[in-house]
Structure formats: C-alpha cells, structure tokens
N, C-alpha and C positions, 0 to 999 in steps of 0.2 A: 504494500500500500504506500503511495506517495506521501510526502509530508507534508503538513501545511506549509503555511511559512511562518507562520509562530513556532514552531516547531523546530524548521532548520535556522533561523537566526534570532531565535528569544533564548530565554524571556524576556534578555534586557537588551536594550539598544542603547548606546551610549552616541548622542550628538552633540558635537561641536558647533558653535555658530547659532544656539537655538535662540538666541531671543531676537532673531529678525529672519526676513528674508529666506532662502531656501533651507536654512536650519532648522527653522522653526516650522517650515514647515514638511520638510522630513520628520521631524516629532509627530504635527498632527497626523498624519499617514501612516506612518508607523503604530502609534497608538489605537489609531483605526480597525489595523490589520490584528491587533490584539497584544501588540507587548509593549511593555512595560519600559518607560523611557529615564537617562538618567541627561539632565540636561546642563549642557558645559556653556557658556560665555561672560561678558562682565558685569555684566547689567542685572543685578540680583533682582531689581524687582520686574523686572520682566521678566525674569525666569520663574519666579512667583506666580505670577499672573498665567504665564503658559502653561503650568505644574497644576493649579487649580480649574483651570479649562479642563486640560488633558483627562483628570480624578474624574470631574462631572459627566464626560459629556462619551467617556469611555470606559470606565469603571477599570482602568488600568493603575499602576502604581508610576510617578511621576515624582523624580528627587533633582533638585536645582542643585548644579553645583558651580557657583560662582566663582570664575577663577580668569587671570588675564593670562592668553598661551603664550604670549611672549614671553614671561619670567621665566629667568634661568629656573626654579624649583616647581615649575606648574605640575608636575607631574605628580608632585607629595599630595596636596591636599584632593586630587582624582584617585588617588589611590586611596586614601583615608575614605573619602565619602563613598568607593563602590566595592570597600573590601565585603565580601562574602555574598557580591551581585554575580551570576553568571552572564559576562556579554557577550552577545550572543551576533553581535551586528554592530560592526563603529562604521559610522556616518561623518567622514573629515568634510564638514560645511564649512569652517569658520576661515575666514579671510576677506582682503580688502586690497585695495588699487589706488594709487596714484598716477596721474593723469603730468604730461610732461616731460622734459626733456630731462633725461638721466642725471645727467650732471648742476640741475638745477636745486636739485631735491635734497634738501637735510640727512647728514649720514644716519641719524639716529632713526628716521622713520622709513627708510632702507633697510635698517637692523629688523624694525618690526615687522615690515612685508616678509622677509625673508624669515623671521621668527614663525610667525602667524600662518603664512602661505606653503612652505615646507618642512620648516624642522619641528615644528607639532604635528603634523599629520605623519611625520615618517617616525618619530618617539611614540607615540602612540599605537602606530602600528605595531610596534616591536613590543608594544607593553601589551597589550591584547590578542597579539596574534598568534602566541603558544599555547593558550590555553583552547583556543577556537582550534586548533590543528591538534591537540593530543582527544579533543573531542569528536574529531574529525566532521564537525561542523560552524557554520558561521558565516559571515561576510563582513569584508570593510569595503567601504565606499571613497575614493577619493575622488575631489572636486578639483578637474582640469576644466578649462575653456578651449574655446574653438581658437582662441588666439593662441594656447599651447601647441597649435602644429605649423608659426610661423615666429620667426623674429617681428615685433611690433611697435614699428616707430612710436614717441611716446610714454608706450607701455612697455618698456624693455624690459624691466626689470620682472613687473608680470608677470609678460609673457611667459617670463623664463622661470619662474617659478610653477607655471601650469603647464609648464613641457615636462617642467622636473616631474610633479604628480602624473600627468599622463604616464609617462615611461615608468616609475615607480606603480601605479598601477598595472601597467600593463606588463611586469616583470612579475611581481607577486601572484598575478593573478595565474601565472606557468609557472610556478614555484608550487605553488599551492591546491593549484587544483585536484591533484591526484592524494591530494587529505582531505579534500573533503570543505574545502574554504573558498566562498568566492570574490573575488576582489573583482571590479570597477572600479575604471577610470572615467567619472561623468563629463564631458566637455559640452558644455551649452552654451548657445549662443549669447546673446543678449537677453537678461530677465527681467522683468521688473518690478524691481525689489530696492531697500534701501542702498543697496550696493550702488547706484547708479547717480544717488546725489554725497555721497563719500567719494567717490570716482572722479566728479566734476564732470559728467557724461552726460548726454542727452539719449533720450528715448530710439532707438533704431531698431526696425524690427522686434522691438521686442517680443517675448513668452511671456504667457502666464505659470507666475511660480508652481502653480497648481497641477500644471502639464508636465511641467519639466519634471519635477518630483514623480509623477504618477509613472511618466515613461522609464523614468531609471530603477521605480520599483520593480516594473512590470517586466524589466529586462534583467535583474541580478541573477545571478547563476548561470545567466544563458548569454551573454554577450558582454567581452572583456571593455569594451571603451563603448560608452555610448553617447550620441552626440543627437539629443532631443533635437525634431522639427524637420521637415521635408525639407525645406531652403537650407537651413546651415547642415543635415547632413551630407545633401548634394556638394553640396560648398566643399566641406571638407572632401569627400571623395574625390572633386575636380582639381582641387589643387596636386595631385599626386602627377598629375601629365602634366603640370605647370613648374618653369624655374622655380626656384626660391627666389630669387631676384624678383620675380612679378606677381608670387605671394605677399612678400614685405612691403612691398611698394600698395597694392590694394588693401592692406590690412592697416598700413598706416594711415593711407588717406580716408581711411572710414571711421578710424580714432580722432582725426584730426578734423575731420569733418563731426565730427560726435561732440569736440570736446566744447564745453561755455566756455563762452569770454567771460 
C-alpha cells in the first residue's frame, strides 16, 4: 500500500522563512496535508499568529521558533526547541535579495544574503538529513530561482546563491535517493510575495504564492528541480540551446527593467 504523505514526510515539517511569503505559506499547505509544522524566522509575533491559524483551522500541532539564520549559533536554539520532534520534511524558504550593482552594496548585508540564502539551508540540511536517511524516509526542499540557471546582472550575488541551492539540490537529491529521501531544488519565477518590495522589484509576470507552493508539493519525490509555471518552465528549458552570453544579457535586462527608481 502507498503512503500518504503525512506518512513519508511527517509528522513534522520544519520551515524556514514562515512568517511571510512562500514560507508561510508552505506551513499553510503542509498543515493542510496533515503535519505538524515547527516554524523558523525573526518575526516572533508573526510566527504566533501563523502557529494559532495553523492549531485552529487544522487541528495540527504548530511550535514558532524564532531565530535570525544568519547568527553564527542559529543552529543551538533549532535544536533546543525541536529536540525529541521527528522531521520529517525541511522546507529551506527563508531568504532575500538585493537589487544593484555588486560593488555598491555594504559588505555586511552581502554577509547576510550569503548567511540566509546558502549557508542555513546547506547546515540545516546536514543537521536533518541523517536522521530522515537512517529512517529511510523524508524530504528537504531547497529554494532556487529561475535566475539560479544564469549569471544576473544586478542580482549577482543572488543569483549565485540560487545556482549554489539549485546544484546543492540537485546533488543531494542523487545522493539520496536510493535511502529513501527526496530532495528539490524549487526555482520559480517571479512570486508575489513580500520578497519583491525587500528586492526593490517590480511586479513581472508574477505567480501566485499559492500555485507555486501547490506545484512543488504536488511534485516532491517525483521531480528533482522544479520550476512552477508554463512561461518560466519553457524559459528555463530554452535557455539550454542558448549562449550564456545571451542568457545574462536577457536576464539582466529584465532585473533592470524590474528594478524602482
């Protein structure tokens, strides 16, 4: 008999990023589905507030753990608050973008994109991912973009942190398979969510965070990168017969066309 999916990846789901945007609402979906959520970001009372939704409106168990993933020690107090949770599914949502020319940018909030956008999602992995493999069940989810399959005038730095997740996704996800663990690499297009007024970005093409989230449920276990949306997954597909030279060049001029004055 197949498993549900409370089954293969509960009872707990531990996400990153929940108190906005696609974190949070991987929490609601997740909770939906029937498990039990332990929710990571800085914003304690929004994670309050998504922790009391979640109790009501799904009769699941829902624990805020308010922490910022940049700090060298974030990993202490995730470990405190989900010692003796079985997780069953980690969801790396949490991150953010600046918008601008590389060398314009304060070295300190460089530190943080590169804290927040790769070295939490890849320590977390490593902190979660032996116990889902000696069970020979589970999933983590990393959060790639469509810009992870291109250098991204502007967005250099980003970029390059969502190629790091992409290829980190999609390494683990052939590491791991033959245990029993499914890893994704999400890359979606444009969503719209708070990310996109932290950004300094304008609205283009956007999804609805609702779609995006549904399609990357509907697809774990069965498809190593997935890239929600007929438009951006064509996209991606097409750039593969295209230089890199003439991926960079279109991918910048659509940031650069995106970005406010």
């Amino acid at each position: 008999m197949s498993q549900t999916f409370a089954q293969r990846y509960g009872p707990w789901a531990l996400v990153t990023g929940a108190s906005s945007g696609i974190g949070r609402e991987f929490a609601r979906q997740l909770a939906a589905r029937g498990l039990n959520v332990a929710l990571v970001a800085r914003r304690a009372a929004r994670l309050d507030e998504l922790a009391a939704e979640l109790v009501a409106a799904h009769r699941v168990e829902a624990r805020p753990i308010p922490v910022d993933l940049c700090a060298d020690s974030f990993l202490d107090p995730i470990r405190a608050a989900t010692a003796g949770l079985e997780i069953g599914l980690l969801v790396n949502s949490a991150g953010f973008s600046l918008t601008g020319p590389f060398l314009d940018m304060k070295p300190d909030d460089l530190t943080r994109l590169l804290n927040l956008n790769s070295r939490a999602p890849a320590l977390l992995a490593r902190e979660f991912g032996p116990a889902m493999r000696a069970r020979r069940r589970g999933g983590i989810i990393f959060l790639s973009s469509v810009t992870g399959f291109a250098g991204t005038p502007l967005w250099s730095l980003y970029a390059a942190t969502k190629a790091f997740n992409l290829l980190l996704g999609e390494a683990l996800a052939a590491e791991l398979r033959a245990d029993g663990v499914a890893v994704m690499a999400l890359a979606p297009g444009t969503t719209r969510t708070e990310f996109l007024d932290v950004a300094g970005i304008s609205d283009f093409m956007g999804m609805e965070v609702e779609a995006v989230v549904a399609h990357a449920l509907s697809r774990l276990g069965l498809s190593d990168v997935v890239v929600p949306g007929l438009v951006y997954s064509a996209g991606v597909f097409a750039m593969r017969f295209l230089p890199r030279a003439v991926n960079r060049a279109v991918f910048g001029r659509i940031i650069a066309g995106m970005r406010r004055a």
